[in-house]
N, C-alpha and C positions, 0 to 999 in steps of 0.2 A: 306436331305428331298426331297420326289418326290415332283414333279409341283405340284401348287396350284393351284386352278380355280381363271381366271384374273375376273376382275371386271363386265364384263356384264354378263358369265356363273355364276356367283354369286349370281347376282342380279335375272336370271334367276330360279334358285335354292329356293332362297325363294320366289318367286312371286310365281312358285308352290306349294311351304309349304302350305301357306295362303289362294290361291284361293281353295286347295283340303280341307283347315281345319281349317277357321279363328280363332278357338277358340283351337287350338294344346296345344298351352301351356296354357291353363284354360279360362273360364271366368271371373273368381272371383278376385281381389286383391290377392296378395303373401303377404305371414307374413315377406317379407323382407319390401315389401311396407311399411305395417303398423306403422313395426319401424321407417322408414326414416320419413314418415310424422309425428311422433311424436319428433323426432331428429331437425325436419325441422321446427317445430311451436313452440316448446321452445326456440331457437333462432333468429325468424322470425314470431311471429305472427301475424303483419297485410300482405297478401298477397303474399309470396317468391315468386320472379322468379325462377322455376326449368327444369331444363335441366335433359329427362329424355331418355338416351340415349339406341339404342334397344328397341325402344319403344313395338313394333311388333303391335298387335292391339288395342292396349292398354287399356288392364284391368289394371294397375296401374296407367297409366297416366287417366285417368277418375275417379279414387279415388281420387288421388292429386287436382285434380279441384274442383270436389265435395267437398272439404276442403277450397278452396279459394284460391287455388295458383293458379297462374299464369304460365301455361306448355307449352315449347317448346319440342316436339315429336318427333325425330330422328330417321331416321329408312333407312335401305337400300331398303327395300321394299316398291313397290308405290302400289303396292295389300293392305298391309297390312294399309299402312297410308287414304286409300281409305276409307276402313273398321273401322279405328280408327274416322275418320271425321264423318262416317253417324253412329255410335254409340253417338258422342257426341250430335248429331242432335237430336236422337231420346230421347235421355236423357234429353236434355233440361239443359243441366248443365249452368250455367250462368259466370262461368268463362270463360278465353278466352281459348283456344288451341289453338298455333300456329303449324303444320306437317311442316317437313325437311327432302327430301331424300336426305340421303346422305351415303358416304365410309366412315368410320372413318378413314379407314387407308391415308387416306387426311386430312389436318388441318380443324380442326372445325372452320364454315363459322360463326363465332362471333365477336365480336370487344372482346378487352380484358375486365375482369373485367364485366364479363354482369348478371350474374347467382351468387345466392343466394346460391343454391346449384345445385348439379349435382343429378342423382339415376338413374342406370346401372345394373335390374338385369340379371344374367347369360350373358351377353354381353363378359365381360372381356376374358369369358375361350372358346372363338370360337376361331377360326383358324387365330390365330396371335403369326406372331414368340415376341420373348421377347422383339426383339428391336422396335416392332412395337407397343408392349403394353407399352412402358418402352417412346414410344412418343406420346400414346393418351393420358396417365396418366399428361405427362407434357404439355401436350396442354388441358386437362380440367383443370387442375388450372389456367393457362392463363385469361380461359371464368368467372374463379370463381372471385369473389372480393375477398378484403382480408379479411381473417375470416370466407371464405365458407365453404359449408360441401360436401363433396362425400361421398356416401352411394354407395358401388357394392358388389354384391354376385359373387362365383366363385366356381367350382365345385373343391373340393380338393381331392389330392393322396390317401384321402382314402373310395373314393367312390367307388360303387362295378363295376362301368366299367371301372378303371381306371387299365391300360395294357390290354384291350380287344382291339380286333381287330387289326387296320394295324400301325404301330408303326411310325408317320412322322415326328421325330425327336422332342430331345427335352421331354416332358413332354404332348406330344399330342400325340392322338391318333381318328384312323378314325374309324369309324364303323358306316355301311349302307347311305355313300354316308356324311356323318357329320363330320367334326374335333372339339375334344374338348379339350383344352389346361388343365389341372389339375393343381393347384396349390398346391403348400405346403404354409408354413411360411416364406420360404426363397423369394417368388415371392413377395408376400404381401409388405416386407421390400424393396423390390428392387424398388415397383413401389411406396413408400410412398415419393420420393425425395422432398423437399419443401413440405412435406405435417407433422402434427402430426397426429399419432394412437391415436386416441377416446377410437374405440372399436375394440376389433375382436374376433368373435364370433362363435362356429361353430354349422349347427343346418340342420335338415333333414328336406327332400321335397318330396311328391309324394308318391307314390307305389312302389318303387323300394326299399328301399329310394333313391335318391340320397340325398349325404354328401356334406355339402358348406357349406363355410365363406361367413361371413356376416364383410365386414368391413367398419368402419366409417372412416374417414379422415378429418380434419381441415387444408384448406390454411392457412400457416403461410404468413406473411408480408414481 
């Protein structure tokens, strides 16, 4: 695999995503969102604590609030979680929003057992090799209690960019300055360790389309 961009060209990276386009990836709620918050309130309805990881500027995490849960906003970007903050202002949403910058590919800064559930989308299939995915996976059950839910989308091998552009080992590929990790079935299973399969679901997004899973996950005990 060539070099990867270390952590502050990174962070660089998307601080320009977001100051040139806060609204890149939509304004609206994802119809992954909606599923999770209906996954997330049949077994949590007064209030889930939810970890919602890649927040970006968060059009799903202000859906979640607007619900009555209680959101912790992760995100590498401080442009982004900037723009998340004075969205939630202008909104007037009355639950809390807690923003967190941070690397994932660093342990999640939680005590164990904090979060109701996790919801992650398109996060998973950025530019992380398997071992790196294969320890965020085991360090959000950590955050989860026992009986929590993960909800993440992921772009799969059979979306239409998948073997476009620069080949950086593995099941990723680069194109116009982005690495996107594609998964199949056999990833999904890989990173389910300590978790149970709910659901896994595959469903289109966008214009293009892209193709993505949709999967649910249950912390076992």
């Amino acid at each position: 695999m060539n070099e990867r961009l270390a952590g502050p060209a990174m962070r660089d990276l998307w601080d320009g995503v977001f100051q040139a386009n806060p609204d890149r990836f939509g304004s609206e709620p994802s119809d992954s969102a909606k599923l999770a918050a209906q996954a997330f309130a049949s077994l949590y309805p007064a209030h889930p604590d939810v970890l919602d990881l890649g927040s970006g500027t968060g059009r799903d995490t202000l859906f979640f609030a607007e619900r009555g849960m209680h959101v912790v906003a992760l995100d590498f970007s401080a442009v982004a979680l900037e723009e998340l903050r004075g969205k939630a202002r202008s909104s007037g949403i009355s639950q809390p929003i807690r923003t967190v910058q941070h690397d994932v590919r660093e342990p999640l800064p939680f005590p164990d057992s904090t979060f109701h559930a996790c919801y992650a989308h398109m996060l998973f299939c950025m530019d992380f090799t398997p071992a790196e995915l294969a320890a965020l996976s085991a360090d959000v059950r950590r955050v989860l209690k026992p009986g929590g839910i993960l909800v993440y989308t992921a772009r799969t091998t059979d979306d239409p960019d998948f073997g476009s552009g620069v080949h950086r080992g593995e099941q990723l590929y680069e194109d116009e300055g982005f690495v996107v990790h594609f998964f199949d079935r056999r990833m999904v299973e890989r990173l389910a360790v300590g978790f149970r399969v709910l659901d896994l679901t595959e469903f289109e997004e966008g214009t293009l389309p892209r193709r993505l899973f949709t999967v649910t996950l249950e912390r076992t005990a």
